[in-house]
N, C-alpha and C positions, 0 to 999 in steps of 0.2 A: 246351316252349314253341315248339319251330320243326316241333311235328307236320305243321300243315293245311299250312306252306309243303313239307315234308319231301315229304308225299304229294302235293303238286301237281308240283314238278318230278321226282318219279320216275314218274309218270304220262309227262309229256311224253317224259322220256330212253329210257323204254321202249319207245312207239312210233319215237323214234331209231333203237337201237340195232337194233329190228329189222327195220329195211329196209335191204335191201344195199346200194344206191347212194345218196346224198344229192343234191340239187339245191340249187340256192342258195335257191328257193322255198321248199323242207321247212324249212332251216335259219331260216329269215326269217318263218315258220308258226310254228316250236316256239319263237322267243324273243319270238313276239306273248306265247306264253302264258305264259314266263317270266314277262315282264315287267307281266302281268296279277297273278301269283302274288307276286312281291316287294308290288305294289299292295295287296295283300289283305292280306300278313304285314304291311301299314302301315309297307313302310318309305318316303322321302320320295322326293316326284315325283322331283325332281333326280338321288340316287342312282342312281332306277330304271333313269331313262334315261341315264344315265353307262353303266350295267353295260352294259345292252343293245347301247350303241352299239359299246360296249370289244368286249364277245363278238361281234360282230357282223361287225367288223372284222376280227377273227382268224379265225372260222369259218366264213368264205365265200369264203376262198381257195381256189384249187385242192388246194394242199398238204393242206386237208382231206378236199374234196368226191370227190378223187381214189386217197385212201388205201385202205387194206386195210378199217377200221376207221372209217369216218364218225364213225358214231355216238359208239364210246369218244375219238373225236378232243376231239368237240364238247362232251362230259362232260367230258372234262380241260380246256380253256380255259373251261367254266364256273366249275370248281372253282376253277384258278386264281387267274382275276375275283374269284370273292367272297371266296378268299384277300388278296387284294389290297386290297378291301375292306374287309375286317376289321379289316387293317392298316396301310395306308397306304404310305409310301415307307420311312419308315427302322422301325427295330426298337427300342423303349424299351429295353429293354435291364433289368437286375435295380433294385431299389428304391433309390436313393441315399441310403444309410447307411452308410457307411462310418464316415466321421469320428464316432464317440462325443462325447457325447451327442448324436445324430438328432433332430431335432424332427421329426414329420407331423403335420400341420393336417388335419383330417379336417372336411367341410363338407356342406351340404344341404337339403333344405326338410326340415317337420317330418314325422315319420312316416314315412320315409323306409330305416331303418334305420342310423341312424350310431353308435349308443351299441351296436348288436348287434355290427356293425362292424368297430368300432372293437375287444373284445373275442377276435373272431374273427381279427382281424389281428395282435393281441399273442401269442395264443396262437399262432400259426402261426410267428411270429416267434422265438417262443423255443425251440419243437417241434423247428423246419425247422432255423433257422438257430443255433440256440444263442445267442441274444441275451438282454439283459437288459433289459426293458422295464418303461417305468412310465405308466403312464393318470395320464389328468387329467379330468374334466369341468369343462366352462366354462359349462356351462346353468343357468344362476342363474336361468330364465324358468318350465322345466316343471316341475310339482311333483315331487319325487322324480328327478330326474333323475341325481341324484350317487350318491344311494343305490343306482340300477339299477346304475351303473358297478363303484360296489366289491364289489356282492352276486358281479357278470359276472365279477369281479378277484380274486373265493376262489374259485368257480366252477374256474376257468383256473388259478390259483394263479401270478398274475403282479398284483404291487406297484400301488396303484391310492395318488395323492395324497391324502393326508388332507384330510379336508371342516373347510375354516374358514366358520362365516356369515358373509354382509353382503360378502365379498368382490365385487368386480368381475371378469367375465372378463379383463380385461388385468391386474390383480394377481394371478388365481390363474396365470395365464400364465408371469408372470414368477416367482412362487413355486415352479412345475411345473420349471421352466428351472435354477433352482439347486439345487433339487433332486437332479436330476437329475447334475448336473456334481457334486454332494458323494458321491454315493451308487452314483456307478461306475457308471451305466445307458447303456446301448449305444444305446436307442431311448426316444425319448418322445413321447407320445401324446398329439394335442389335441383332445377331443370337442366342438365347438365348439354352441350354442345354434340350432335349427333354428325359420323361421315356417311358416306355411302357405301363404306365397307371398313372392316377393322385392318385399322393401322396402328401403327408406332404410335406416333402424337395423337389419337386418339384415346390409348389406353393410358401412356404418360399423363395425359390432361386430369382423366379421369382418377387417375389413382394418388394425384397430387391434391387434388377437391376432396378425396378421401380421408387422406391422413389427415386434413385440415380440419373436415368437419367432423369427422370418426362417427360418423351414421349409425341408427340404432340396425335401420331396414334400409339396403342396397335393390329399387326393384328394378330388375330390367323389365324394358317395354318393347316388345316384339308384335311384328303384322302375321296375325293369324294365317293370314294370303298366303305367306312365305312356304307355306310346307315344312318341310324337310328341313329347307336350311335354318330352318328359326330355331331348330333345336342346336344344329351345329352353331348358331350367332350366343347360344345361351353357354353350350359348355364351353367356349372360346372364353367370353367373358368370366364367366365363371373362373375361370383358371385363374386369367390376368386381374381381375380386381375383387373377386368373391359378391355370389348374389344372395339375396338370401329370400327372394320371392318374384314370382315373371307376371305381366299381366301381358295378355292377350287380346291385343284390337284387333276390329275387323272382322269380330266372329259373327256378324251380322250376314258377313257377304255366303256365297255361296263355292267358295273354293270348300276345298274336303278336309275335316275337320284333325285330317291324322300327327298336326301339331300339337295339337292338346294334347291327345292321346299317347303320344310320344316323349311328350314334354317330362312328366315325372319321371318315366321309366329309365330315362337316359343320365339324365342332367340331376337326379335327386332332390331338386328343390322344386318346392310347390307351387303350383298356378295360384297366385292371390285372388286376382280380380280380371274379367274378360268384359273389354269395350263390344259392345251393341251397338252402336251409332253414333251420332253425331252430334247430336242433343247435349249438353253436361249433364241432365239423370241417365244418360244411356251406360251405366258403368254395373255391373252385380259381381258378388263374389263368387268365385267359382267352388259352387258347391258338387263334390263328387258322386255323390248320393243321386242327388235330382240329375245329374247330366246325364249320369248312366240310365236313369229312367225315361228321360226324354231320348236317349239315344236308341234304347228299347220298346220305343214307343207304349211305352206307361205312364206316360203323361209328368204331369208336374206341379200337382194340386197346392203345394206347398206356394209354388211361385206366382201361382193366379190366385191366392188368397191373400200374397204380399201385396201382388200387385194392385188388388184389388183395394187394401187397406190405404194403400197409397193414392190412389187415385181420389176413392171416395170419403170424403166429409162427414163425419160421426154422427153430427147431427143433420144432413141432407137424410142419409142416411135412416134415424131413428123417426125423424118427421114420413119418409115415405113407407117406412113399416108400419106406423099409424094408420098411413090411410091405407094402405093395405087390408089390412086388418079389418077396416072399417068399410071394404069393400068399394071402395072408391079409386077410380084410375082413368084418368080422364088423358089427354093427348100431350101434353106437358108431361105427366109420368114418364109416357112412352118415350117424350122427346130425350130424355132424363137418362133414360135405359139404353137409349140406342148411343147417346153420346159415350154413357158409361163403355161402354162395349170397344168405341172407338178409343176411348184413351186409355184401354187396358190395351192396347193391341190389334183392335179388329178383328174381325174373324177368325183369320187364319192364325194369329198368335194366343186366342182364347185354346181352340181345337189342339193345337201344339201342346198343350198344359192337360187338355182333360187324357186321362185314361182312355183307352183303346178308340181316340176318335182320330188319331192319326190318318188310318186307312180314308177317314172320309175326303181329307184332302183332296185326291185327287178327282173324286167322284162331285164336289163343290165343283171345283174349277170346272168340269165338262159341264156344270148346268149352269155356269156361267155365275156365279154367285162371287163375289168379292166386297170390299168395303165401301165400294161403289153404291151399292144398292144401299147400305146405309146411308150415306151423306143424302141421295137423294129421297129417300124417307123423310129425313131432318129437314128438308127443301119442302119438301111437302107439307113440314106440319107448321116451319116456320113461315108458309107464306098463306095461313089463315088466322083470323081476327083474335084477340083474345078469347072473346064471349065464346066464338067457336072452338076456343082449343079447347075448353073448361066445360063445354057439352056438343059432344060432337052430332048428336042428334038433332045439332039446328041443320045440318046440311043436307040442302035439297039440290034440283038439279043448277040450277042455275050458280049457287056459288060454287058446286064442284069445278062446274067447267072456269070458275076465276081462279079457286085457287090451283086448279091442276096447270091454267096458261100462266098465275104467278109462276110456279115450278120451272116450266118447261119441259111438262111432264103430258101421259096423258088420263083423263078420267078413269081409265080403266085401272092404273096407278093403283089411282087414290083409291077406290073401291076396294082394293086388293090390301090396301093400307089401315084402311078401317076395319075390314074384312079380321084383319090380325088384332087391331086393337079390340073389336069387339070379343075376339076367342081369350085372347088375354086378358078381359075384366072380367069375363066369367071363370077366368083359374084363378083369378086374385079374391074374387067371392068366394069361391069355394073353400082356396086356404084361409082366408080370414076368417071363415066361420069355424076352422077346425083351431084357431088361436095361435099362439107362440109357439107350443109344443108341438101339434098336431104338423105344423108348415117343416119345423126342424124333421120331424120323423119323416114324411114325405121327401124330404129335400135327400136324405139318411137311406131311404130305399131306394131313391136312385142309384146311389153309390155303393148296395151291395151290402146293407141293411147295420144294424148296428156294430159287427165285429171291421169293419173299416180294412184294412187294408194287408192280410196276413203275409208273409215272406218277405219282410224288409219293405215294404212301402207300395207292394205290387198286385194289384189286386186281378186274383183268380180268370178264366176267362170264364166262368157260370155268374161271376160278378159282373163283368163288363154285359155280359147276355143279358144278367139282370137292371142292366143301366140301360141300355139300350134294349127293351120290352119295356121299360117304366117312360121311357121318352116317346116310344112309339103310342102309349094311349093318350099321348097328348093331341089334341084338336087336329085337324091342317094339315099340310104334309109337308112333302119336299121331295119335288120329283127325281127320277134315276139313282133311286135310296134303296136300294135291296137290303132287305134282314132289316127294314123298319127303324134304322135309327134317324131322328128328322130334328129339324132344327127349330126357334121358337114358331109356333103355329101363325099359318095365314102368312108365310112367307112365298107357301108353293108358286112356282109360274114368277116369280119379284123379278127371278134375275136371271129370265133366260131371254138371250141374248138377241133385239130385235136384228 
């Protein structure tokens, strides 16, 4: 979502960073263009020129113009800024739930995402925090509306109110309410009836489900898509019913991301949590730190370590750093690794995360590389024998040519496929022979050596140079890669495009 603003301020910071001395003039040049670029991401006049003024102030003192480092000066009180941004003055702090039975009033226009939501939030709820949650739908207006809730509610396998007809939203409200206190529920959940635009009996409805159920957390749930007016839909409601946190769907798509960024500055209540997709794990909290660092393209090492935790199995996990270690990796490993990869994301969602690998992006796409070329790896190794995955040195010419036509691939593929598993069991040799330590330290220089990540979480660009030189002695390559940064070895040639 914050691609075209991502690539317009690393444009600007680039010519930054690479001029030795700063003038107050340069500084007062690259935040026309900032301030151009928030324009375009469509966040709101006012914000634009808050930020501008804010960075403005800070990065035309001497203390910058005068430093070793202008340029990363000026990077860091941008980041800052939109950290600041993001957030506001104080910190919302965790969901107010404590006291059992939790009422949350979940609110919105229609189509919007609130019965998805709403779902995604119980689940999370009970996942994360071990609570016991119960759904309510109060949309007596859209057809089916109750139904999508409980279908959401076996889905998730979290208690959803039993559907009485004829009821009113404020009876099943208070029905939801005792419920709830009989039945030992930690949290309970109000999916309230959504219009296509704020009216009278919309906010009537709403503020009547209010007083009933007197909500700990009021969240509106706004479409990221919206723009501009998601902020005007927020301080609207705000006014008439009080919110007291917005979650943001649809930050997946690629509309421009100037709602978020707009969202705190106007409206003073904070973005809770932002829908990713469609999935019920597609939900994360909006963290202001990491955004502004992915929106800086500094990656977001925090979130691909989450993700990563998440995905993968403790002990899947501990059993393949044994044989690691033990120098052992055979095509099952690899199959292992390639899948891991896919359920973090893919490619393009890992690179999103790491530190200055942004830029690659677009340079991927011209050589034709995407997640594609994965599955058909996995194609590849799933359609030979066990014996053969477990030593790939049984294969001679004749089963290449089976399993490349199991694939629907061609030998040349599979060559190329081995080609990388072979450059791979000779890295996994080599760090298993250096131990547990030796593989951390290795792992530790890619990323710009033990002092990790200085100026708030954003690492130098002599550090990204030194992430990208440590990646570049790796085996193999990856063609149309200038300045050497390349991806796992023995991919070269995978995925350019017959």
């Amino acid at each position: 979502m914050f691609e075209n603003l991502s690539d317009r301020l690393s444009g600007v910071f680039d010519r930054l960073t690479k001029q030795g001395a700063l003038s107050e003039d340069d500084v007062r040049t690259a935040l026309r263009e900032v301030r151009v670029a928030l324009l375009e991401a469509d966040v709101s006049l006012p914000v634009a020129r808050d930020f501008v003024k804010a960075v403005g102030e800070k990065a035309t003192g001497q203390a910058v113009t005068k430093s070793v480092t202008p340029g990363q000066q000026v990077v860091k009180i941008v980041h800052d800024e939109l950290v600041h941004v993001l957030k506001g003055d104080a910190d919302p702090g965790a969901l107010k739930i404590d006291n059992p039975p939790a009422p949350i009033l979940m609110v919105g226009l229609q189509g919007s995402g609130k019965t998805t939501t709403t779902a995604k939030l119980a689940k999370r709820l009970k996942e994360r925090e071990g609570k016991r949650v119960l759904m309510a739908s109060l949309d007596t207006n859209r057809p089916a509306a109750m139904e999508q809730l409980a279908i959401l509610g076996q889905q998730i396998g979290v208690d959803t109110l039993p559907i009485v007809k004829g009821e009113d939203p404020v009876q099943i409200a208070r029905r939801a309410k005792t419920q709830a206190g009989l039945g030992g529920y930690d949290v309970y959940m109000l999916d309230t009836a959504g219009r296509l635009h704020i009216d009278q009996e919309l906010i009537a409805q709403a503020a009547a489900v209010r007083d009933v159920a007197n909500p700990r957390e009021t969240l509106l749930v706004v479409d990221g898509l919206t723009g501009q007016d998601a902020v005007n839909v927020a301080t609207e409601f705000d006014d008439k019913i009080g919110v007291t946190g917005v979650v943001l769907t649809r930050m997946d798509g690629d509309g421009r991301g100037g709602a978020a960024l707009s969202m705190r500055a106007i409206t003073g209540k904070p973005i809770r949590f932002v829908g990713l997709g469609e999935k019920m794990d597609a939900i994360e909290t909006f963290e202001p730190e990491r955004i502004a660092g992915r929106i800086l393209g500094m990656g977001d090492i925090v979130a691909l370590v989450e993700k990563a935790q998440e995905t993968l199995e403790i002990e899947q996990a501990e059993r393949m750093m044994k044989r690691f270690q033990k120098g052992q990796f055979n095509m099952n490993d690899l199959r292992g690794q390639l899948e891991q990869m896919l359920k973090m994301g893919g490619m393009e969602g890992i690179m999103g995360m790491m530190p200055g690998m942004g830029k690659m992006k677009a340079q991927m796409d011209q050589a034709g590389f995407d997640d594609k070329i994965l599955r058909q790896q996995i194609a590849l190794i799933q359609s030979m024998t066990k014996k053969e995955r477990a030593n790939p040195a049984l294969l001679q010419a004749s089963r290449k040519k089976r399993i490349a036509a199991g694939a629907g691939m061609e030998v040349s593929d599979l060559n190329k496929l081995l080609k990388m598993h072979r450059q791979m069991a000779d890295m996994m040799k080599k760090m298993g022979k250096m131990g547990k330590k030796g593989m951390m330290r290795q792992l530790g220089g890619m990323f710009g050596g033990k002092g990790g990540m200085p100026g708030g979480g954003m690492p130098s660009q002599a550090e990204i140079e030194a992430a990208q030189a440590q990646m570049a002695k790796m085996p193999g390559g990856f063609p149309g890669m200038g300045g050497g940064t390349q991806l796992p070895p023995g991919l070269s040639g995978f995925g350019k495009k017959k």
